[in-house]
Structures are given as C-alpha cells and as structure tokens.
MILOLO-359813 format. One line per field, with one value per residue (C-alpha): residue in three letters; z, y, x. Coordinates in steps of 0.001 Angstrom, whole numbers, plus 524288, in hexadecimal, padded with zeros to 5 digits. Last residue first. Example, Ala and Ser with C-alpha at 12.3 -4.5 7.8 and 13.67 -1.06 7.14 Angstrom:
<recs>
code = SER:ALA
zz = 81BE4:81E78
yy = 7FBDC:7EE6C
xx = 83566:8300C
</recs>
This chain:
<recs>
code = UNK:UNK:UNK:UNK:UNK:UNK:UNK:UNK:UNK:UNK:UNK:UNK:UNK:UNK:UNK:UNK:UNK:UNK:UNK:UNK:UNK:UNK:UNK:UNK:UNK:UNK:UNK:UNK:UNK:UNK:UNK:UNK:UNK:UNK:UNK:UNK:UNK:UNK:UNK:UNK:UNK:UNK:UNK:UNK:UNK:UNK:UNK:UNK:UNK:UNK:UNK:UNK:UNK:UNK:UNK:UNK:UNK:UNK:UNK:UNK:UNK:UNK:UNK:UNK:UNK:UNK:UNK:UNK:UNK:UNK:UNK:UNK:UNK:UNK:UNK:UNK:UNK:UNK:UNK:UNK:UNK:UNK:UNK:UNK:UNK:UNK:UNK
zz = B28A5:B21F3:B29F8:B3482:B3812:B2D6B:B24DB:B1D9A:B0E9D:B09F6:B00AF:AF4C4:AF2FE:AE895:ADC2C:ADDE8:AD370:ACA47:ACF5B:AC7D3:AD020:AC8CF:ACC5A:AC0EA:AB6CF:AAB08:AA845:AB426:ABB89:AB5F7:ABD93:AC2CA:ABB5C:AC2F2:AC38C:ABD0E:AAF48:AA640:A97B3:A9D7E:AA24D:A9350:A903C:A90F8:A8AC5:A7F79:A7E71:A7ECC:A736E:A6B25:A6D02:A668C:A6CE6:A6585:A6CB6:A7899:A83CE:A9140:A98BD:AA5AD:AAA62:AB472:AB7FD:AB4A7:AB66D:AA93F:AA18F:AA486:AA887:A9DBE:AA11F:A95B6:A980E:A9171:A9441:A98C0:A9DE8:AA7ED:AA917:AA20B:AA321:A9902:A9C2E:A9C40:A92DF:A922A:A9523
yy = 7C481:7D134:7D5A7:7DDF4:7E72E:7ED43:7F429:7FF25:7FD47:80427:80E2B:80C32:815DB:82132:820FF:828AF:83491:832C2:83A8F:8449F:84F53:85289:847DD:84020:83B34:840B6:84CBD:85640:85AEC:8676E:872E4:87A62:8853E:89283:89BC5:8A9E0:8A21E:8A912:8A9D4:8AE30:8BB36:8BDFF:8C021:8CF20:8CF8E:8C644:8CF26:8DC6A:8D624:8D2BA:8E04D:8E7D1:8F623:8FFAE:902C0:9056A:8FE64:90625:9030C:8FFB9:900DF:8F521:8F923:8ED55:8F68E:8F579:8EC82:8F699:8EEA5:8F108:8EEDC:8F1DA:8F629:8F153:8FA6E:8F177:8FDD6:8FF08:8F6B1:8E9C4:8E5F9:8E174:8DB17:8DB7F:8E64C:8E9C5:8F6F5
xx = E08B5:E0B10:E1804:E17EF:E23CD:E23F8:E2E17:E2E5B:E33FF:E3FC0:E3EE3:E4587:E50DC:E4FA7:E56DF:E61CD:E6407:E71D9:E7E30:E8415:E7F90:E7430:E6A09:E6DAE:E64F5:E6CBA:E62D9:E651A:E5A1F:E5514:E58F0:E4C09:E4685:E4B57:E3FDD:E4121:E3D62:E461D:E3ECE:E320C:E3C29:E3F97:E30A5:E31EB:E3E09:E3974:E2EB3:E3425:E3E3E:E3264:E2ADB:E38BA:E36D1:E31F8:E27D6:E2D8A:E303D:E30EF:E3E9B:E41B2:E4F76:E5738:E640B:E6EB0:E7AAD:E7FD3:E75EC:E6C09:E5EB9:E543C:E44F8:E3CFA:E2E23:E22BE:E16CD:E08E1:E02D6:E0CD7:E1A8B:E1CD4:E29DC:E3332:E4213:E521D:E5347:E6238:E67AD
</recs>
C-alpha cells in the first residue's frame, strides 16, 4: 500500500488514502498522531503541484511555425477600385 493523497472527512479529521500497489484498490485510512505533519502536507498539497488543465505548447523559439518552414508575412490587400475619379 502506497499513500496517494489526504482527505478531510468529519469534524475537520485527516484521512490517508492508500491504493494497494498490487491490484490498485483504493483504502482510507484515519491519521494518527504520530504521524509525520510535514509529509501529510506535502501529500495534501501534491495535487497544486499538477495543474488538471493542459498548459498550451509554447510556440517554438527559432521563428518557425513548427514544421520547419518560416511563418508568411501576410499579403497586402489590394485596393477597391472606382469607377469615378476626383475630377
């Protein structure tokens, strides 16, 4: 068994979840007092560490658009023309 996280069940009691590294069940355990306070922290604030949202991949750093190729610079738009001319 390998504690995997803390939950916080009634009146504010810290409770060990341990999944068996065997089969993977998932066990709840009561902390006791004993129990190392630092380590119960950095369990409990392991999740802040892994962000459940993908970031976005960074665009790459040479300039190019990431197939090898550099990015276009966009065409000048072409002017409408008129029929009347300023007379």
């Amino acid at each position: 068994m390998e504690p995997i996280a803390v939950t916080v069940r009634g009146e504010g009691r810290w409770v060990l979840i341990h999944r068996c590294t065997n089969c993977g069940r998932l066990r709840l355990n009561k902390t006791a007092g004993d129990d190392n306070v630092l380590l119960l922290m950095r369990l409990a604030a392991l999740p802040l560490t892994m962000p459940f949202v993908p970031f976005a991949a960074e665009p790459p750093l040479n300039g190019s658009n990431g197939n090898g190729t550099k990015p276009r610079k966009p065409r000048a738009r072409k002017k409408a023309a008129t029929d009347a001319s300023p007379a």
